[in-house]
Structures are given as C-alpha cells and as structure tokens.
N, C-alpha and C positions, 0 to 999 in steps of 0.2 A: 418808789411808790409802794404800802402796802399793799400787802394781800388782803384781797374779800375774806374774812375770817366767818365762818359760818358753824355752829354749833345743834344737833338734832338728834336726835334720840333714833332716828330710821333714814339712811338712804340707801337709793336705787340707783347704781348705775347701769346704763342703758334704758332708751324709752322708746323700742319697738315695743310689738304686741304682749308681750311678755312683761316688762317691766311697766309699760302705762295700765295695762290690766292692773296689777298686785295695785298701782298707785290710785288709778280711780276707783279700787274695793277698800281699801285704805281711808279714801278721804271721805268714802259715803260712810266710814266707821266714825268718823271726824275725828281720826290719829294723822297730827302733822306729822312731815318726812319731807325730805330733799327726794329729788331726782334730778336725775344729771344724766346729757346725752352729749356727746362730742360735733353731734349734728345738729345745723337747722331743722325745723322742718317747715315746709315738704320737704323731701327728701329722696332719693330713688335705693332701694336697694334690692340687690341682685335675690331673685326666687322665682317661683313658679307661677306665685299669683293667684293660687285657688286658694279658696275661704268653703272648710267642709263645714259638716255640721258640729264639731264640737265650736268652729269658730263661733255659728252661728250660734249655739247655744251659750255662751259668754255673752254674744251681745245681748241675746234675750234681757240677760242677769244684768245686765251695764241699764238699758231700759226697754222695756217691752214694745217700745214703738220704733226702737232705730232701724230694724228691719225694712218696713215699709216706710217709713217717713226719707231715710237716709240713703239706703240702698237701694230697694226697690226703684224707687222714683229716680235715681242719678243714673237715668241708663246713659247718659254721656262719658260718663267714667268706670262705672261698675255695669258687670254682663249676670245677671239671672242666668242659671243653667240646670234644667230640669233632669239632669242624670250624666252617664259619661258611656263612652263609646271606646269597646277594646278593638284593636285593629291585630289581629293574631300574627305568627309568624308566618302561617301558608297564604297571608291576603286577606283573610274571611273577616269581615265587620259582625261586629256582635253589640247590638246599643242594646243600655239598659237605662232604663226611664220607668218613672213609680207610674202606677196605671192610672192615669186620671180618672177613669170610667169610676174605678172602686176606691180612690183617694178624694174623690171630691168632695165640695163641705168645705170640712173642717181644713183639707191640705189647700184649698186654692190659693192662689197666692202666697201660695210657701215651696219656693224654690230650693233643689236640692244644697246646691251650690253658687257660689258666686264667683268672678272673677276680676281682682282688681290690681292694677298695679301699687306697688306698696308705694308710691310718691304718693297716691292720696288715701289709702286703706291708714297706714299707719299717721300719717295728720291727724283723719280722722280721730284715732283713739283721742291720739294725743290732746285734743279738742275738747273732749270728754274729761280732761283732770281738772278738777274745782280750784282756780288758782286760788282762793280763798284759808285753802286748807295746805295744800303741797305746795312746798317752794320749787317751781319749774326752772333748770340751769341748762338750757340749750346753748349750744355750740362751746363745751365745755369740757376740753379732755381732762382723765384724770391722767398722770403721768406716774406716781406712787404711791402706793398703798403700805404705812406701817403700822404695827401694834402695839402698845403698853398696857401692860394688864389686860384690863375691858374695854378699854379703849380706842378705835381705830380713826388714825391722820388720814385724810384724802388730801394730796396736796396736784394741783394741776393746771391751765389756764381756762380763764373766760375769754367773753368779749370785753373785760375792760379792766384784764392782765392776769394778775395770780392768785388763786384761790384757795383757801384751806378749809377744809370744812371734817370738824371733828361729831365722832358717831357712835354709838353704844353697839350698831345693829347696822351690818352693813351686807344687801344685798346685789350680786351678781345676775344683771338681766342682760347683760353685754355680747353676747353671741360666743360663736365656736374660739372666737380668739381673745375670750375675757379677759381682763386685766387682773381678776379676783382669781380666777383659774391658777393664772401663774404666780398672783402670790402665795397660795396655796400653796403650790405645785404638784397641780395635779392635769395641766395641759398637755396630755398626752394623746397621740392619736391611734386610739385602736381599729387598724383596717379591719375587722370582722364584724365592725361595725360603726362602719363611715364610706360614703360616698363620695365621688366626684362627680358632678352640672357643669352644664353649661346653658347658658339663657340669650336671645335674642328674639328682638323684636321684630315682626315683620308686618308688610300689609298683603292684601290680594293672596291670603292662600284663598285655595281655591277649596270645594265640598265638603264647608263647615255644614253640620246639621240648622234647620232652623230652630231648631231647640238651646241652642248652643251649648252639647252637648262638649263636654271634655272628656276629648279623645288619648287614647296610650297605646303607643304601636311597639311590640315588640319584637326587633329587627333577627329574622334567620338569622341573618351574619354575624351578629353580637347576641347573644344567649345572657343572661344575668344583666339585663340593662333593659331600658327601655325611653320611649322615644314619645314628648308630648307635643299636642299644640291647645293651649286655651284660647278661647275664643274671646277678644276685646271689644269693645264696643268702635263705629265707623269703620269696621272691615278692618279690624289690625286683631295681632294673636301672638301671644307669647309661648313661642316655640324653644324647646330646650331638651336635652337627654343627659339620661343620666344613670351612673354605673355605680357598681360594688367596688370598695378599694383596694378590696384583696385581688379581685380578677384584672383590675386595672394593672397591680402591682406583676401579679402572674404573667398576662399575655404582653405587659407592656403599652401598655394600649394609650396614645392620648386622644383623651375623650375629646376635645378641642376640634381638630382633627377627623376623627369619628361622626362626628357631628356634620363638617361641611362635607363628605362624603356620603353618607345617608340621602343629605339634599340633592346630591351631586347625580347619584347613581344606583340608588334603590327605586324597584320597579312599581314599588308602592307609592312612596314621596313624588319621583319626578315629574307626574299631571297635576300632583297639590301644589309646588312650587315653579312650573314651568313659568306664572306670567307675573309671579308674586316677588317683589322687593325688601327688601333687609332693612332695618330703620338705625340701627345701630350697630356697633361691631359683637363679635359673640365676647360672652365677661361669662367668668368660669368663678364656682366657690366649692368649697367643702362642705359636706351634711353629716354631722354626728347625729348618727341613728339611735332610737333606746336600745337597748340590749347589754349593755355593758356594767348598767344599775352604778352607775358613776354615783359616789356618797355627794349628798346633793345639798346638805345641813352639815353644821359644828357649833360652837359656841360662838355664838353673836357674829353668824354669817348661813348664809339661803342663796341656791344656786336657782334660776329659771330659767327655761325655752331653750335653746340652745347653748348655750353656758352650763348646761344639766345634760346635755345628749339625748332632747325628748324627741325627735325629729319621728315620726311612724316608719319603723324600716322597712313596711311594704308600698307604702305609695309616695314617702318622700317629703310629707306635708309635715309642715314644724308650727304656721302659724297657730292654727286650734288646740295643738297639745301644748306650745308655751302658752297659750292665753289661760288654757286649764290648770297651767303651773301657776300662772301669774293670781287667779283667783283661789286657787288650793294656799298658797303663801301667804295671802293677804288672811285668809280665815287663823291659821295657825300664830300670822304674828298680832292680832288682835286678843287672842290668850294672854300674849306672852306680854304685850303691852298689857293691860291692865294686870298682868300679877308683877310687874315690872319683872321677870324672869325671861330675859334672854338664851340663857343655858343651853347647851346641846338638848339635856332632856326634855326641853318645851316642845325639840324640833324631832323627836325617836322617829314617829310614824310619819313625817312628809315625805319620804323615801318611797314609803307602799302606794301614798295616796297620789301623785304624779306619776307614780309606772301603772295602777290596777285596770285604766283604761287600753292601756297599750299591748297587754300582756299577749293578749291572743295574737296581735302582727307581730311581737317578737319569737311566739313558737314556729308561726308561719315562714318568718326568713329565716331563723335557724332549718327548719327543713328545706328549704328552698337552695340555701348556701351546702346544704350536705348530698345533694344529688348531682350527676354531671350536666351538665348543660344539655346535651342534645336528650334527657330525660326530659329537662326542665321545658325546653320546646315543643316537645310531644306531650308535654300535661296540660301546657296551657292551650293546644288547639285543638285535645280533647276536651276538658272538660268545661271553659269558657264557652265553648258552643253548644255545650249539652242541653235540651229546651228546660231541663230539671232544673237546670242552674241557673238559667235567666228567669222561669217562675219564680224562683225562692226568691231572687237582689229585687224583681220588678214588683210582687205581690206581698210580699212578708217582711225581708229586711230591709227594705226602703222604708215602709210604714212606719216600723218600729222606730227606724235610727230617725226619721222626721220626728214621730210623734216627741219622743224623747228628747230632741232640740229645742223644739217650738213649744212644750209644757211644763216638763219636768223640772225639778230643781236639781243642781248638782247635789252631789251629797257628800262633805267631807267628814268623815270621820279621827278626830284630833286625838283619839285614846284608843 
C-alpha cells in the first residue's frame, strides 16, 4: 500500500494546548498547515489540571464568549475557582481570594481559575481548529524526521497506514519528550530546572473550600517541593506533588513514594484522606521548567509549551504559558508566511517574547533553589501569613492579573 503523501508549507506536531493554540491563530489568519497528534481525542493526559489566568487570557483571544458559554456553564466537568489556599509547613491555612466587596461589577463572574481534566480541556481546544483551513491528522505518530536543504520529510503512521508528509516550516508542540527536540539534539535534561509529579485522582477528600479554592501544602518533612489537591466537580480532586530534580537527585528521594506517605502519615493530610478513595493508580511525569532559555527557533523550525521548557518553575503550571507560546508563534509565523521567509532571522526575538512573561518566576526559583531548605520553610510561614501579604494577592494583584486576562490584548512584539 502507499503512503498518504501530504505536501504543506506549516506543520504542527503535537495538538495539546500549545500546538492547537498556534493552529486555531493560524487558521483564523486563513494560513493552511497540517497538525498531527499521535493521539485520539479525548484523551487523558497526566497534569495538574489548573487553567491560570494566562490560560484564560488565550481563550479570551480564541473567543470572547468561551469563558462563560463553555466553561463557566460545564460545571459537570470544569470547577470555577475563586483563588487558592497555601497550607504552610507549621499547619497554618492562609486562603487568598480577590475581595468581591471591591471586585464586583466588572469581576463578577470572572473566576480566578479553573480546573479541568485535560480528557476534556484539551478536546475542547482541539474543537476550536477550523477544519476548513488545517488539515487535522489524529492518531498519527510521526517516527522520522529528515532534512534536505529547506526541506523537512515527516514520515510516520496513521489510521489507514504510512504517511509522508513533506513541509518548509516545521513546528515542535510535542511535549518534554519531542520528537523535533531530538532531532535537533537538543533533548537534554537540565535538573536546575526540571521537576518530578506525580498525579492521582481521588474522590471524598475531605475540607475542600466552598469556593473551590486550590489548595498547596508545603510538607515540613520535604522542603523544595510541595503538595496539591484541585478541586473537581461531583466531589472528586486531582491530588498530586511535586519536587525539584536536583533535590530528588541529592536526597534520593522517590517522589512516587513520597507521595503515598504524605497520605499515609502527615498530620495535616490524614483527616483530608481518612474517608476518601483513590480513582486511579498514581502516574508520575517530568516538568521542564523556564529557566534554562532553551533556543526555542532556527531555520524552518519553532519550539512550544513544553518541547520549549515554558512550564512556570514556581507553581508548576505549563498549560497557559504553552498556550502563550502557541499564540506568540502563530503571530511571528504569519510574518514569515506572507514574506514567504522561513529563516532563523524571521524567528531572532520568539525567544524574548515566550520567556518576558515568565521572567519574574524564574528570579524567584533561582533564589529559592539558592537558600537551604529549613531557610526556605521558615520564609514561607513567615511571610505567606503576613496580613501585608495577603492584602497585596487579595486587593491589588488579583485585580490586576484578572483585569489583564479578561481585557487586555496580548502584545507581541515581532522586532
């Protein structure tokens, strides 16, 4: 049997939030492009499951009404979450939620956060690409990636056998174990900045807020790590921790492990989980964090979300910063298409514009990673409970980073 031969000036492999992002800004530019994912969807795949506000401000951009038409309204699948709740290392609950009193108006009905499992957050996008314009290739590995001149072969299977698909312009949306990465060769793992998780689902924990506040407990016994549960809709909650690779690497520690023990025997967890049930086994993944400024562009090739190491290395959250890559790419290769110039020099500044968001969590865990631990404990049950500090998140920077999602335009700068 032949191969499906397929011929396109732009594709995407990978069509998480990252790669369907760049695709549905792509197709509202009306630039055909392939995308290719190895997966059906739905789909489940291993994360935390919070959607911050840079996610939300993508969808804004996707359409201004997915918020409330889509999410809002699906509380059977998606959890509205009006703020998140630090659980300190001495026990002390610290919840920070924007003040309704002085946000309302304009904030009502603009939830901080959301929480969904990617089986239907990531459909969702994917729902969102115009098949009109992108040719969508699900359940599609690619197996090889080569190059001729300008050229690059994707040769790999479909549902209805072997595929070739030749490209001018070929985009990396594939995760921490891209296929583009190691044709590159640049899949390398820098523990100073990358993690170990572990995710499981549970039902019946017990003193979730009625806000459904997401919660992070930061365990005495483990220092440089920390311990979640997001809140699901029908009483379920995806519960997970998650560590530094370098201190995993140092104390030896598996996180796996780690995990059922917390549950097991910290005097915080054991009344959350005393009546509560496990829905699945724990599934463990790697998190390349930004920090590393991994070259993310070349000639007639674009790195995003995770394939890029945008992950925020203080809270762990990759969806909203790869959607921001997937939309920051989509601007840059819309240049490059109409001046038909692929080149590295089209792509100089996508480097700056995918990390300028990030910058500030990356000074933050560089100092964080440069103090000893029982410092790092004693800063966070000082000043996490300071009332200075919970005015500022509840009155000031909650405002801000809402108003900013729910109006604003991103703004990329391509020169």
């Amino acid at each position: 049997m032949q191969p499906q031969k397929i011929k396109t000036s732009i594709c995407i492999i990978g069509a998480g939030p990252a790669g369907a992002t760049a695709s549905i800004f792509l197709c509202k530019a009306g630039i055909k492009h392939v995308i290719v994912d190895a997966a059906s969807f739905p789909r489940d795949k291993i994360c935390g499951d919070g959607l911050d506000l840079n996610t939300i401000r993508v969808l804004n951009h996707i359409d201004p009404t997915i918020i409330e038409k889509e999410l809002v309204t699906s509380r059977n699948r998606i959890t509205a979450s009006q703020g998140f709740r630090f659980i300190l290392p001495n026990g002390r609950k610290v919840d920070i939620m924007r003040n309704t009193a002085t946000n309302a108006g304009n904030y009502a009905g603009r939830p901080m956060f959301f929480v969904s499992r990617r089986f239907d957050f990531d459909n969702l996008l994917v729902s969102k690409i115009d098949r009109s314009v992108a040719d969508v290739q699900l359940s599609t590995r690619i197996n090889t990636i080569t190059r001729t001149g300008k050229t690059w072969m994707l040769e790999g299977e479909g549902p209805s056998g072997k595929i070739e698909i030749e490209t001018d312009f070929l985009m990396g949306a594939d995760g921490d174990h891209s296929i583009v990465l190691k044709h590159l060769g640049e899949r390398k793992v820098d523990r100073n900045n990358y993690a170990g998780a572990v995710r499981q689902y549970w039902s019946g924990v017990e003193g979730m807020h009625t806000d459904n506040l997401l919660e992070v407990y930061f365990p005495k016994s483990l220092p440089l790590s920390y311990f979640w549960i997001f809140p699901l809709p029908d009483g379920k909650a995806n519960v997970g921790y998650g560590m530094a690779s370098n201190y995993i690497a140092r104390h030896h520690i598996n996180v796996r492990k780690a995990f059922e023990e917390l549950i097991k025997t910290d005097p915080v967890l054991i009344p959350r989980f005393k009546n509560a049930q496990p829905l699945e086994n724990v599934k463990g993944w790697g998190i390349p964090m930004s920090g590393n400024d991994r070259k993310a562009y070349g000639d007639g090739w674009m790195l995003l979300g995770d394939a890029a190491s945008l992950v925020c290395p203080t809270s762990g959250e990759g969806i909203g910063s790869g959607m921001i890559s997937g939309y920051v790419a989509a601007k840059f290769l819309q240049r490059a298409f109409v001046q038909n110039d692929f080149s590295e020099k089209m792509f100089t500044h996508y480097n700056r514009e995918i990390h300028k968001r990030l910058r500030t969590e990356e000074k933050v865990y560089r100092f964080i990673n440069s103090i000893p631990p029982r410092v790092f404990s004693f800063g966070i049950n000082t000043v996490l409970s300071t009332w200075l500090f919970k005015y500022w998140l509840s009155n000031k920077a909650m405002k801000k980073w809402i108003d900013t999602a729910y109006t604003k335009e991103i703004e990329v700068k391509l020169t």
